[in-house]
C-alpha positions in Angstrom: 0.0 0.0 0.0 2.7 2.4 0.8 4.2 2.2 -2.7 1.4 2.3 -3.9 0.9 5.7 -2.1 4.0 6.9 -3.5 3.6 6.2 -7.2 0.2 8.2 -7.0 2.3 11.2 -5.9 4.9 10.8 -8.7 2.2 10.6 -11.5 0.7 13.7 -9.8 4.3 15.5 -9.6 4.4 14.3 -13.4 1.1 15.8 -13.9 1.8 19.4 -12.2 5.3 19.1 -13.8 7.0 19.7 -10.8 10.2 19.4 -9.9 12.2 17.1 -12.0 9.2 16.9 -14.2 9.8 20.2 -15.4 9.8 21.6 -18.9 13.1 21.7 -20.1 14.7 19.8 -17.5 14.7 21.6 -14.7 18.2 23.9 -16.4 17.0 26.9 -14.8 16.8 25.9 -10.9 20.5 24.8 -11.4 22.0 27.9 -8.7 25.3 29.2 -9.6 27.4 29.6 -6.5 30.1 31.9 -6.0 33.4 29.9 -4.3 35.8 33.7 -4.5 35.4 36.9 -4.0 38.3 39.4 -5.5 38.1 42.1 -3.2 36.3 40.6 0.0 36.9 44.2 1.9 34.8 46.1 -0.6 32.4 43.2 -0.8 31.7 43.8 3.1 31.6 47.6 2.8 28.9 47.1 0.5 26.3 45.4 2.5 26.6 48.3 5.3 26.1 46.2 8.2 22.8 45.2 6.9 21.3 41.6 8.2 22.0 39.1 5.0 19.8 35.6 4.7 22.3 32.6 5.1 22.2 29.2 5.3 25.5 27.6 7.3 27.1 24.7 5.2 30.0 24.0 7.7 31.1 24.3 11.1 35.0 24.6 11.4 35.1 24.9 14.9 33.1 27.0 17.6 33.3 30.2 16.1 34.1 29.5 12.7 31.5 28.7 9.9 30.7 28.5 6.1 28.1 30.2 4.9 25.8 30.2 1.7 24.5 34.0 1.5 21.2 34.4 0.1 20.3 35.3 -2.2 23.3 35.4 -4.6 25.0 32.5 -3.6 27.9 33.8 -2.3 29.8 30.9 -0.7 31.7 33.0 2.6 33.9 31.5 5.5 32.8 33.8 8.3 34.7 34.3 11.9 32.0 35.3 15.0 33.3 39.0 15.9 34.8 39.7 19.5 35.3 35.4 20.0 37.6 32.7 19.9 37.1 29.3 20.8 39.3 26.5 21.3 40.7 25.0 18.4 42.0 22.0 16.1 45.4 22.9 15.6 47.4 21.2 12.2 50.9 20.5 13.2 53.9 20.8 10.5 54.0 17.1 9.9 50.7 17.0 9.8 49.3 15.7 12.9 46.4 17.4 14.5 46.3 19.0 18.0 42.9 19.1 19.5 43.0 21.8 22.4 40.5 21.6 25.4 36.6 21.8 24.8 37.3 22.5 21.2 35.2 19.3 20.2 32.7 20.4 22.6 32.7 23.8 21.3 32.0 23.1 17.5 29.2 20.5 18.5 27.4 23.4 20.4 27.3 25.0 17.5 27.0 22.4 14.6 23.7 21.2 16.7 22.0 24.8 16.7 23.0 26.3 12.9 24.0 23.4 11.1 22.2 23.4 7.7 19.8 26.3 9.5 18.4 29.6 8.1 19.9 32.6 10.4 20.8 36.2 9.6 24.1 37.5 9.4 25.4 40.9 9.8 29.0 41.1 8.0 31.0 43.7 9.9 34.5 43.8 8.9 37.1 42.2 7.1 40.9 42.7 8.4 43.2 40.6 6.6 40.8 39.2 4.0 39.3 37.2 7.3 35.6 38.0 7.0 34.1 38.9 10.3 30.4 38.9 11.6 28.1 38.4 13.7 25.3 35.1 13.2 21.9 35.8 14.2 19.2 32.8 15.2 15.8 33.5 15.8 16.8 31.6 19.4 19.2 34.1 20.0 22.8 35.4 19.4 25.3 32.4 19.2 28.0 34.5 20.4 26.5 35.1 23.3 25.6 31.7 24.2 29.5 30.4 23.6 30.7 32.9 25.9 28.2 32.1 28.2 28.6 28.5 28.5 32.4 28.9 28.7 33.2 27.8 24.9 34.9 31.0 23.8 36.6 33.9 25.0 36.6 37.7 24.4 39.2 38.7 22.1 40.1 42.5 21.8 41.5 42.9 18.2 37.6 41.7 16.9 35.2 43.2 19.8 36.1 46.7 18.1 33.9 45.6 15.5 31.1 44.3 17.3 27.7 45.5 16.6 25.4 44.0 19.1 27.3 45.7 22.1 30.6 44.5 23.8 29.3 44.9 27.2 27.1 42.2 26.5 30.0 40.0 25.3 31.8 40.9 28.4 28.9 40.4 30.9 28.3 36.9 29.4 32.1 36.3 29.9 32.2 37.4 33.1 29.1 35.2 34.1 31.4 32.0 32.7 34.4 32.9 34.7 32.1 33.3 38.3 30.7 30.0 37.4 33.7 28.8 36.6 32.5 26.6 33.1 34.5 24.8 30.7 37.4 26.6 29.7 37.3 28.6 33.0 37.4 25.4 35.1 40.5 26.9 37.2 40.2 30.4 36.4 41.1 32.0 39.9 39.8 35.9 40.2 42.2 38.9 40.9 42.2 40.5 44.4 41.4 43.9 44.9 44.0 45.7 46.2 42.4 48.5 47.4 39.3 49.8 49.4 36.1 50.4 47.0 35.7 53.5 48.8 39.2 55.0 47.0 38.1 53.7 43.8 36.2 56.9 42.7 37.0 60.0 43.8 36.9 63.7 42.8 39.6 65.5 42.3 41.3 68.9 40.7 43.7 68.5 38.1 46.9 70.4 38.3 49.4 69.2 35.6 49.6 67.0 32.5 52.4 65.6 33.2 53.2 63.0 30.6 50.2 61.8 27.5 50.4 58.1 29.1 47.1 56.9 30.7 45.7 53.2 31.7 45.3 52.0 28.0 46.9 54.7 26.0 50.5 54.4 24.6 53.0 57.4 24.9 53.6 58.3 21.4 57.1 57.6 20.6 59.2 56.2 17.6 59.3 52.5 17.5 63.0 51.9 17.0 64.4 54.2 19.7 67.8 54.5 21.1 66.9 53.8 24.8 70.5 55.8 25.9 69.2 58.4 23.5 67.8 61.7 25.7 64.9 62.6 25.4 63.4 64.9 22.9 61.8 68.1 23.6 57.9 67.9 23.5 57.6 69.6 20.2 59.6 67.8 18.2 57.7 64.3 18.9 55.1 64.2 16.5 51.4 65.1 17.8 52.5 65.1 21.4 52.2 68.7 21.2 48.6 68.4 20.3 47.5 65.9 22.9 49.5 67.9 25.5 47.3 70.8 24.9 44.1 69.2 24.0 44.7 67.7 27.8 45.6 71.1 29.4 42.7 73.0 27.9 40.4 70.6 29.1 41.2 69.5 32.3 43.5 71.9 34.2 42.4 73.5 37.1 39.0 71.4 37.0 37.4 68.9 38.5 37.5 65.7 37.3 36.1 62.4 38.0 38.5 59.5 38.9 37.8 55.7 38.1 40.8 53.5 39.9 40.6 51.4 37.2 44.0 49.0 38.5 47.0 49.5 40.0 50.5 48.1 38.2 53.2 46.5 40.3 56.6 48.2 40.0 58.6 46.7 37.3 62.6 45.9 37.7 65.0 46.7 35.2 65.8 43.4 34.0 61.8 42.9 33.8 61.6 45.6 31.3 64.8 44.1 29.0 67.0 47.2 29.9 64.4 50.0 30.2 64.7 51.9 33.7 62.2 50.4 36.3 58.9 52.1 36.8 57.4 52.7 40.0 54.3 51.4 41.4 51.4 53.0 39.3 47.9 53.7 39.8 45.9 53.3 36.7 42.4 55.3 36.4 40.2 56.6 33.8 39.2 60.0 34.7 36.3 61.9 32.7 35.0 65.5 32.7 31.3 66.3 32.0 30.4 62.7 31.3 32.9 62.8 28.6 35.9 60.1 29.0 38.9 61.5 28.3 41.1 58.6 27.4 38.3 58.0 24.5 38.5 61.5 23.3 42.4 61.5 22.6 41.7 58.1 20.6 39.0 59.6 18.8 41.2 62.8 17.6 43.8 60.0 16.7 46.1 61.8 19.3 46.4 58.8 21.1 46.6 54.5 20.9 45.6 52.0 22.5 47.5 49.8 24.1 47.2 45.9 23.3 47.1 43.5 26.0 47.8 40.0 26.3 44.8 37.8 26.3 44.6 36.4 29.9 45.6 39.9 31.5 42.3 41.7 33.4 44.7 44.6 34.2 42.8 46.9 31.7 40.5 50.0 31.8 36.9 49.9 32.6 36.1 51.1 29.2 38.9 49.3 27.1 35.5 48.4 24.7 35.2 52.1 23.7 38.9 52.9 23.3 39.4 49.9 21.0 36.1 51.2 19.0 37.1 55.2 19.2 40.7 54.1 17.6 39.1 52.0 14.9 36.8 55.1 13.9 39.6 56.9 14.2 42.0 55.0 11.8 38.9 54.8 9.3 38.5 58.9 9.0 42.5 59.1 9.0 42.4 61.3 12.3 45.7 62.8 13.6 48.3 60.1 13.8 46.4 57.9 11.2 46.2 61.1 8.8 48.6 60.5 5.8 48.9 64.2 5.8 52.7 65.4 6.6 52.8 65.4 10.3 52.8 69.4 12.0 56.0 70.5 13.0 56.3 72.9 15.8 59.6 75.0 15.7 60.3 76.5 18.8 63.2 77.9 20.0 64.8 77.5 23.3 66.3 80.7 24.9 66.4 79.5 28.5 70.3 78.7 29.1 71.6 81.0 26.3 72.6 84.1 26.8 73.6 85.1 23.3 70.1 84.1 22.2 68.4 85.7 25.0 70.1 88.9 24.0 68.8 88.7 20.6 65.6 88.5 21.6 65.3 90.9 24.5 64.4 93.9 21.9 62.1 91.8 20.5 60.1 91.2 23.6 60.4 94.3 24.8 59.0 96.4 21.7 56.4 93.3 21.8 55.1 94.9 25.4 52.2 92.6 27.0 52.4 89.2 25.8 50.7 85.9 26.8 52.5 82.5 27.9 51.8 79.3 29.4 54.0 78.2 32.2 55.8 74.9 31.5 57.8 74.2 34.1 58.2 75.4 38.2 62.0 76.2 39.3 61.2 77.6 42.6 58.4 80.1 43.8 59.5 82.8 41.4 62.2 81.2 38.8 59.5 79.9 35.9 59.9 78.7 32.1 57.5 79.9 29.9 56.2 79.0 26.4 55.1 82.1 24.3 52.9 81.0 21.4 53.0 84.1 19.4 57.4 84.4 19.2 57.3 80.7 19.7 60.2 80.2 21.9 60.9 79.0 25.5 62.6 81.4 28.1 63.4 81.2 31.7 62.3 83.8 33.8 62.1 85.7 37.4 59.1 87.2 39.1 60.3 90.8 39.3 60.3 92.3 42.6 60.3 89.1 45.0 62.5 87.2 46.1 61.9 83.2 47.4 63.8 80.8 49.3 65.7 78.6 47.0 65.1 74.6 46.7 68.5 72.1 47.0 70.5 71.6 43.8 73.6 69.5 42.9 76.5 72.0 42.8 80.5 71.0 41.7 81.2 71.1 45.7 78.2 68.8 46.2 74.6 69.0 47.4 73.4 72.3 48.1 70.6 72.3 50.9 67.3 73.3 50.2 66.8 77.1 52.1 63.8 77.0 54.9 60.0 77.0 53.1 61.6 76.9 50.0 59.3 73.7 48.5 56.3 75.3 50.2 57.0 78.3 48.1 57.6 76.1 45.1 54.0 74.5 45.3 52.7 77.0 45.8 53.7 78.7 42.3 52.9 75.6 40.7 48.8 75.1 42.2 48.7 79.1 41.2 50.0 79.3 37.9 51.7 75.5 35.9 50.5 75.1 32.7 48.2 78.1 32.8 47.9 80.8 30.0 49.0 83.8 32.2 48.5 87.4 30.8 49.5 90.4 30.7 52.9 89.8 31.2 55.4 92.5 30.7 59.8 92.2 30.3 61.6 94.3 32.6 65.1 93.6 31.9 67.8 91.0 31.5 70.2 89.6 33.7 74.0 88.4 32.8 72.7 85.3 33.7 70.2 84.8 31.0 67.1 84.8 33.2 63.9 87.1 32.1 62.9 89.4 34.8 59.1 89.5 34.5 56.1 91.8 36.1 52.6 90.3 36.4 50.8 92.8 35.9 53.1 95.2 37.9 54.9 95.7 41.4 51.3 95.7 43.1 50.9 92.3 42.4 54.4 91.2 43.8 53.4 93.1 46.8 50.5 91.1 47.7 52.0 88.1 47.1 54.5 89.2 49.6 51.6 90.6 52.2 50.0 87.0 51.4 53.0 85.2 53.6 53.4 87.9 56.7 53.4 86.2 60.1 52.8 82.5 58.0 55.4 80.4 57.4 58.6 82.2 56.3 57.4 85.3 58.8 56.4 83.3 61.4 59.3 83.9 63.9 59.0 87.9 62.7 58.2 90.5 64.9 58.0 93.6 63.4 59.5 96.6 65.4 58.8 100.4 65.5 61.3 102.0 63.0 63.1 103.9 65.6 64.2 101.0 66.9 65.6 99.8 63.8 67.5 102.8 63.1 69.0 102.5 66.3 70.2 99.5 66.3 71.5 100.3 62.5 73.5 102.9 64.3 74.7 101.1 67.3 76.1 98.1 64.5 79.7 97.8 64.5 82.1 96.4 62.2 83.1 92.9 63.3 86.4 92.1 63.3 87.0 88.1 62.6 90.6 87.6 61.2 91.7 83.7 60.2 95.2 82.3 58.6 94.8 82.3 54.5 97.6 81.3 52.1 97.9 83.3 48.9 98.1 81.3 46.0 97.5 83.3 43.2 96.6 87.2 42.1 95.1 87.7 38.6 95.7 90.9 36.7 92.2 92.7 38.0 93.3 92.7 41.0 91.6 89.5 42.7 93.5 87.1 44.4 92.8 83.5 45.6 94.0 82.2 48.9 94.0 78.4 50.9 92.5 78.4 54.5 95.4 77.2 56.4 93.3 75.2 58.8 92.6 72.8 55.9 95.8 72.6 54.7 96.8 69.7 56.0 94.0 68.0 54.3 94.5 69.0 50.7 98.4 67.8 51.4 97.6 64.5 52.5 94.8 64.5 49.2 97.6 65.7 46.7 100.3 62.7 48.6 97.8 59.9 48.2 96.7 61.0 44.4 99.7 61.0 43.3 100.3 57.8 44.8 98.0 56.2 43.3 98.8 57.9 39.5 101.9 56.8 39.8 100.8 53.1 40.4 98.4 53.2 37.7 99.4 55.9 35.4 96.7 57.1 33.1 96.4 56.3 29.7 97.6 59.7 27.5 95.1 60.8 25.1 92.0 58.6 26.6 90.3 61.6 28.4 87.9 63.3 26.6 87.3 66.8 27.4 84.3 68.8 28.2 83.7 71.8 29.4 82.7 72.3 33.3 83.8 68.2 34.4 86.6 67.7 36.9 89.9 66.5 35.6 93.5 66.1 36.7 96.0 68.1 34.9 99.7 67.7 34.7 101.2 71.6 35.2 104.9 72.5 34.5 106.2 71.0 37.3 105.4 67.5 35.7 102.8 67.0 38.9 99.1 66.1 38.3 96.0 68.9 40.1 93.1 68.7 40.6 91.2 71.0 37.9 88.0 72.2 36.0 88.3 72.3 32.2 86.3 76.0 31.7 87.1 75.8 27.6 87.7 73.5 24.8 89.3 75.3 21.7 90.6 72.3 20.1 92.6 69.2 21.0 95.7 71.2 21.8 94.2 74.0 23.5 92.1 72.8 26.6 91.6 76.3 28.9 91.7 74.6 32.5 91.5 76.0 36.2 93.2 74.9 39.2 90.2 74.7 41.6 92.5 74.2 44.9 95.1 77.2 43.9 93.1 79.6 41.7 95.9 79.8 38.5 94.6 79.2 35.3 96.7 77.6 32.0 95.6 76.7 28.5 97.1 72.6 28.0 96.8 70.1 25.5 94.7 67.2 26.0 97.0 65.0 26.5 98.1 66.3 29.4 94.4 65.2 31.0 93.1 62.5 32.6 89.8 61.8 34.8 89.8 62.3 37.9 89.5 60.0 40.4 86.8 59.3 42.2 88.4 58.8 45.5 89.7 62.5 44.9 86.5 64.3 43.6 85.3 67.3 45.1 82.8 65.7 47.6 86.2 64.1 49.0 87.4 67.3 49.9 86.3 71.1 48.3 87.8 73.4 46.2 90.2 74.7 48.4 91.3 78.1 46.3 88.3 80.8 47.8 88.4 83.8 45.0 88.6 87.5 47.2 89.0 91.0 46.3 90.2 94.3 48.1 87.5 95.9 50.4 87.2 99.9 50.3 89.6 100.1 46.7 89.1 100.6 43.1 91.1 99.1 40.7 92.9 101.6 38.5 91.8 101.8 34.7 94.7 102.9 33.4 96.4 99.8 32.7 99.9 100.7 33.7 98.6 102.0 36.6 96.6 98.7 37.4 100.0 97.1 36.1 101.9 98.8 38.9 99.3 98.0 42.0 99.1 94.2 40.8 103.4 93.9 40.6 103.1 95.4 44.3 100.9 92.8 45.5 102.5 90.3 44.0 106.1 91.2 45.5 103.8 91.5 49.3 101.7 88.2 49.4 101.7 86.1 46.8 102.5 82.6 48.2 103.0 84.1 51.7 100.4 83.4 54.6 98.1 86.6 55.6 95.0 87.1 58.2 91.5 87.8 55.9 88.6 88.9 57.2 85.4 89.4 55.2 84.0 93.2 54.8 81.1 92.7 52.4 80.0 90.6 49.8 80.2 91.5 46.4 78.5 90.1 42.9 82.0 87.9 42.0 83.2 87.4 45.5 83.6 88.6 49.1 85.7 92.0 49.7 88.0 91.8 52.5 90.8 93.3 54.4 94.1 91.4 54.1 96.7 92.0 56.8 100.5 90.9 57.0 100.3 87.8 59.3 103.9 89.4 60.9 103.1 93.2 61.0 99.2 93.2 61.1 99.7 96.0 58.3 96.6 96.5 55.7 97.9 95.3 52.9 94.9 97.4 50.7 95.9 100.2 52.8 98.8 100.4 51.8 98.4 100.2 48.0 96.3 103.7 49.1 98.9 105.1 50.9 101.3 104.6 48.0 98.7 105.9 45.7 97.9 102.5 43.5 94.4 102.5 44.3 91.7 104.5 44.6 89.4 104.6 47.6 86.3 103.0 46.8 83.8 104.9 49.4 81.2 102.8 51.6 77.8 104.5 52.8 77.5 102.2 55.7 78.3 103.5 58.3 80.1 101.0 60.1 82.6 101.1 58.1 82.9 104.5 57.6 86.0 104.5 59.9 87.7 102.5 57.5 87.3 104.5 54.8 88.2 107.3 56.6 91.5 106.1 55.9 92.0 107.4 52.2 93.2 110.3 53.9 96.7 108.6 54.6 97.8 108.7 50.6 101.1 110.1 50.3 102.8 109.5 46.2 100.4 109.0 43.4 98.0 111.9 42.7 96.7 111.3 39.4 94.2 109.1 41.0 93.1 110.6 44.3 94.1 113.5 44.3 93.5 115.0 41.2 89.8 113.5 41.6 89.6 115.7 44.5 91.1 118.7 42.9 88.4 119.0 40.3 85.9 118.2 42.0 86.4 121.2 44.4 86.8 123.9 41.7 84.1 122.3 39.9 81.8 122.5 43.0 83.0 126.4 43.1 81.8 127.1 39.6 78.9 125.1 40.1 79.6 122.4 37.1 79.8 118.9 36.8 84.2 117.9 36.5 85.0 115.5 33.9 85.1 111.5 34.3 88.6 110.7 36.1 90.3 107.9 34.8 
């Protein structure tokens, strides 16, 4: 009966012609599939993300799949976006590797698409490797493989991902807490930290570097890692994202996401890069608006790739991996192919030939605007001017703070009282701000910019600011009748100790030993030379540069500790003797490093430059010939009592008696009419100057001064300039 059955529904096929019974023999039901596609990228861009009829032909693995797309026949491997499951890996010699729950994984989804009509939205196609995203009227099988612990996230695809990472993540996250499948001994990290200082408002007060939880510091990728390290404008976009940063956030609040905190890495961790301190990882937005995402979006920024079983990423790593990949498609910043921006800025701060060029400039330029880059102290900045486009160093006119510690030839210099209160305080008033007006007041020898804000008013108040606080606070102010009399009552003080004079230049200066550490430098000089005689240096292997410590062999054929002030050439090497004061131009041959057993922070300079107290030094140079032969024939390389006067812009001015007579040696150069008297106002010391009186040769200084100045006072005009 059942054949029967079915030969009745052949001859009614037959009849219909249906089918196989077709006229002409069925030649037009034959479908033409289509097994290539030449350009599979363009073929994606195409659709538009648009749902596409499919049927699946084969299932590779979990997450990979042939596909017959309807209705052009299109015969498509696809990959699921934002996935990977465990795989059948071929060997070289042929053998097959099956990994974990990869057999498990392509059965879960042979048994739910396998010769099944779904939807598929193609999304992207790096590498000619089609990606997308299989849609079942039972749901989203990406989803479910994440869910059941077949598969695992995988950053370089979730970018792509249409349907919403978070949910990809959420479903991930659900595996590992159950701990399914793949995650079978995946062990959580620990917090470590409180979830009350995970989120926390704060103020921003510096950009210090573009480097955040997920974002790359823009660098060149084969860099010299003993290379230093170029300025901020030459590094291209760095300038940009620097900006974009400080016009956004500084001096705002922010809010701060302790995303995860990174262990401190060792150098050898790191393959010869310095160690990094413990850091502490956030992502910080502004308004709602993320600000990682926004420096990836302007292409100002990257984003960091991770490996795949490290959780140590940002909160939002979804976003940042999407706002590059728009990012790279619109060709934004680093991704442009236009020629990168080049910023040329010039730096003025530590030269002063430059700074003199420029000072006229500035000046006719009157207000300008800057931003402050960088905090020295409470009033030594370094500005950027936009509009001139250079970089300067600069004081705060009118004010005067105590100064921070610095590393000086003699060795660590300590920090002055308040002096890093002073310094943050600068930098929460005014780093990397736009400050305006600002106005050029002069230039010192030093190459620092004197600056006004505003004017002196505003020095003033910064100075009224700090009375009785901190650097006042152990001030009382007095009446000022008290103060003028104890400026009357002051005496000159009197504190004579034993100096050996070692050398006297031609202006008139002279350097001298203190004898009570003489005894050091002698048994320094015995043991160095001890040792350079055991191991002689090796001639011509010291490299000179100006300002390092060296040993230098002088005439004598001895070696002395010295400072190397000029390098002309090879030949002619312009060193000073830092424990006797003499200078001499030597080949470089006749150098050698010094030893560190011997540097400075062994044992000082020992040469102290002074100058006369209460004299000028003749202009005439035969005259200034005369008074430096004198001097020389008196002290030089005899032991004298000093005592300090005053303190000058070079060096202290003292007295310098005979150590035998107690005779002023500067007195008498006056007496035998060498010098001039230089008068004093203080009074204090008028009684010294009173001396000048005493001259008794040599009138053409002194005298003749006098002379014209009293018949000029009797006919009332000004006398000529006495040389």
């Amino acid at each position: 009966p059942e054949q029967a059955r079915l030969c009745d529904l052949e001859d009614q096929a037959k009849a219909a012609k249906k089918g196989l019974w077709t006229e002409g023999g069925g030649a037009h039901t034959v479908r033409d599939l289509k097994y290539t596609i030449e350009n599979p990228r363009n073929f994606v861009d195409s659709i538009h993300q648009k749902p596409v009829n499919a049927i699946i032909e084969h299932v590779r693995d979990g997450c990979i799949v042939r596909a017959l797309l309807l209705p052009d026949y299109y015969l498509v491997t696809v990959m699921l976006s934002g996935i990977k499951c465990p795989t059948f890996k071929r060997e070289a010699d042929g053998s097959e590797t099956i990994e974990p729950f990869s057999a498990e994984a392509k059965f879960f989804t042979e048994s739910r698409l396998l010769q099944r009509d779904v939807q598929i939205i193609l999304e992207s196609c790096p590498n000619q490797v089609i990606l997308g995203t299989i849609l079942h009227p039972n749901g989203n099988i990406t989803e479910l493989l994440l869910k059941e612990g077949f598969a695992r996230c995988v950053d370089w695809s979730m970018a792509v991902y249409t349907q919403g990472a978070e949910k990809l993540r959420a479903a991930e996250r659900s595996a590992k807490e159950r701990k399914v499948r793949i995650w079978k001994d995946y062990v959580a990290p620990t917090a470590n930290m409180d979830q009350k200082d995970r989120q926390f408002v704060a103020k921003l007060s510096q950009c210090h570097n573009i480097i955040s939880n997920d974002l790359k510091q823009i660098h060149e990728k084969n860099k010299d890692k003993d290379k230093r390290f170029r300025p901020l404008y030459d590094i291209p976009y760095m300038f940009e994202a620097r900006e974009f940063l400080r016009k956004k956030l500084i001096g705002k609040k922010v809010n701060v996401t302790v995303d995860y905190i990174r262990a401190a890495t060792s150098a050898m961790e790191t393959g010869g890069v310095p160690a990094f301190p413990e850091r502490t990882c956030a992502t910080v937005t502004i308004g709602g608006i993320n600000i990682a995402e926004a420096l990836v979006s302007k292409g100002l920024a990257t984003v960091i790739r991770y490996r795949q079983d490290d959780d140590q990423r940002s909160s939002h790593y979804d976003e940042l991996l999407a706002a590059e990949a728009r990012a790279i498609k619109n060709g934004k910043g680093l991704h442009s192919k236009k020629e990168v921006p080049i910023h040329r800025v010039a730096d003025i701060s530590g030269e002063t030939q430059k700074a003199k060029q420029f000072l006229p400039f500035l000046q006719r330029a009157g207000r300008s605007e800057a931003v402050v880059e960088y905090v020295f102290s409470g009033s030594r900045l370094k500005l950027y001017m936009p509009k001139e486009t250079c970089l300067i160093t600069f004081l705060l006119a009118g004010i005067e703070c105590p100064r921070g510690s610095r590393n000086m030839p003699s060795g660590m210099q300590v920090a002055e009282p308040y002096s890093e209160e002073a310094t943050i305080f600068t930098k929460e008033l005014v780093l990397q701000r736009e400050v305006r007006p600002l106005q050029i007041c002069s230039l010192k020898w030093v190459a620092m910019w004197l600056w006004c804000i505003g004017n002196y008013r505003s020095c003033f108040k910064l100075w009224k600011m700090c009375v009785y606080r901190q650097l006042w606070a152990n001030y009382e102010e007095k009446p000022k009748e008290e103060v003028a009399q104890l400026t009357e009552e002051k005496e000159r003080v009197a504190k004579y100790r034993a100096v050996y004079v070692t050398e006297i230049t031609d202006g008139l200066h002279f350097f001298a030993q203190d004898v009570e550490t003489g005894t050091k430098l002698e048994s320094l000089m015995e043991s160095m030379r001890g040792e350079i005689a055991a191991q002689p240096p090796v001639e011509g292997s010291f490299t000179p540069r100006r300002g390092d410590f060296c040993i230098a062999k002088f005439g004598d054929g001895e070696w002395y500790r010295a400072r190397i002030e000029k390098v002309e050439s090879p030949a002619k090497v312009h060193v000073y003797y830092i424990d006797y004061g003499n200078r001499e131009i030597l080949s470089s041959t006749r150098l050698a490093a010094l030893p560190p057993a011997f540097s400075t922070r062994t044992l000082l300079p020992q040469a102290t430059e002074y100058t006369f107290a209460f004299i000028q030094v003749p202009q005439d140079e035969d005259a200034r010939t005369d008074a430096v032969d004198s001097v020389v024939r008196d002290i030089q390389n005899t032991q004298c009592l000093l005592n300090v006067e005053y303190s000058g812009i070079v060096c202290p001015h003292v007295t310098l008696q005979f150590a035998d007579s107690k005779d002023d040696v500067g007195l008498g150069l006056v007496k035998e009419g060498l010098v001039m008297v230089d008068v004093r106002k203080e009074k204090h010391l008028q009684k010294m100057v009173s001396d000048k009186h005493a001259r008794s040769q040599i009138w053409e200084h002194l005298s003749g001064r006098e002379r014209v100045t009293d018949k000029a006072n009797r006919f009332s005009f000004s006398p000529p300039a006495c040389r």
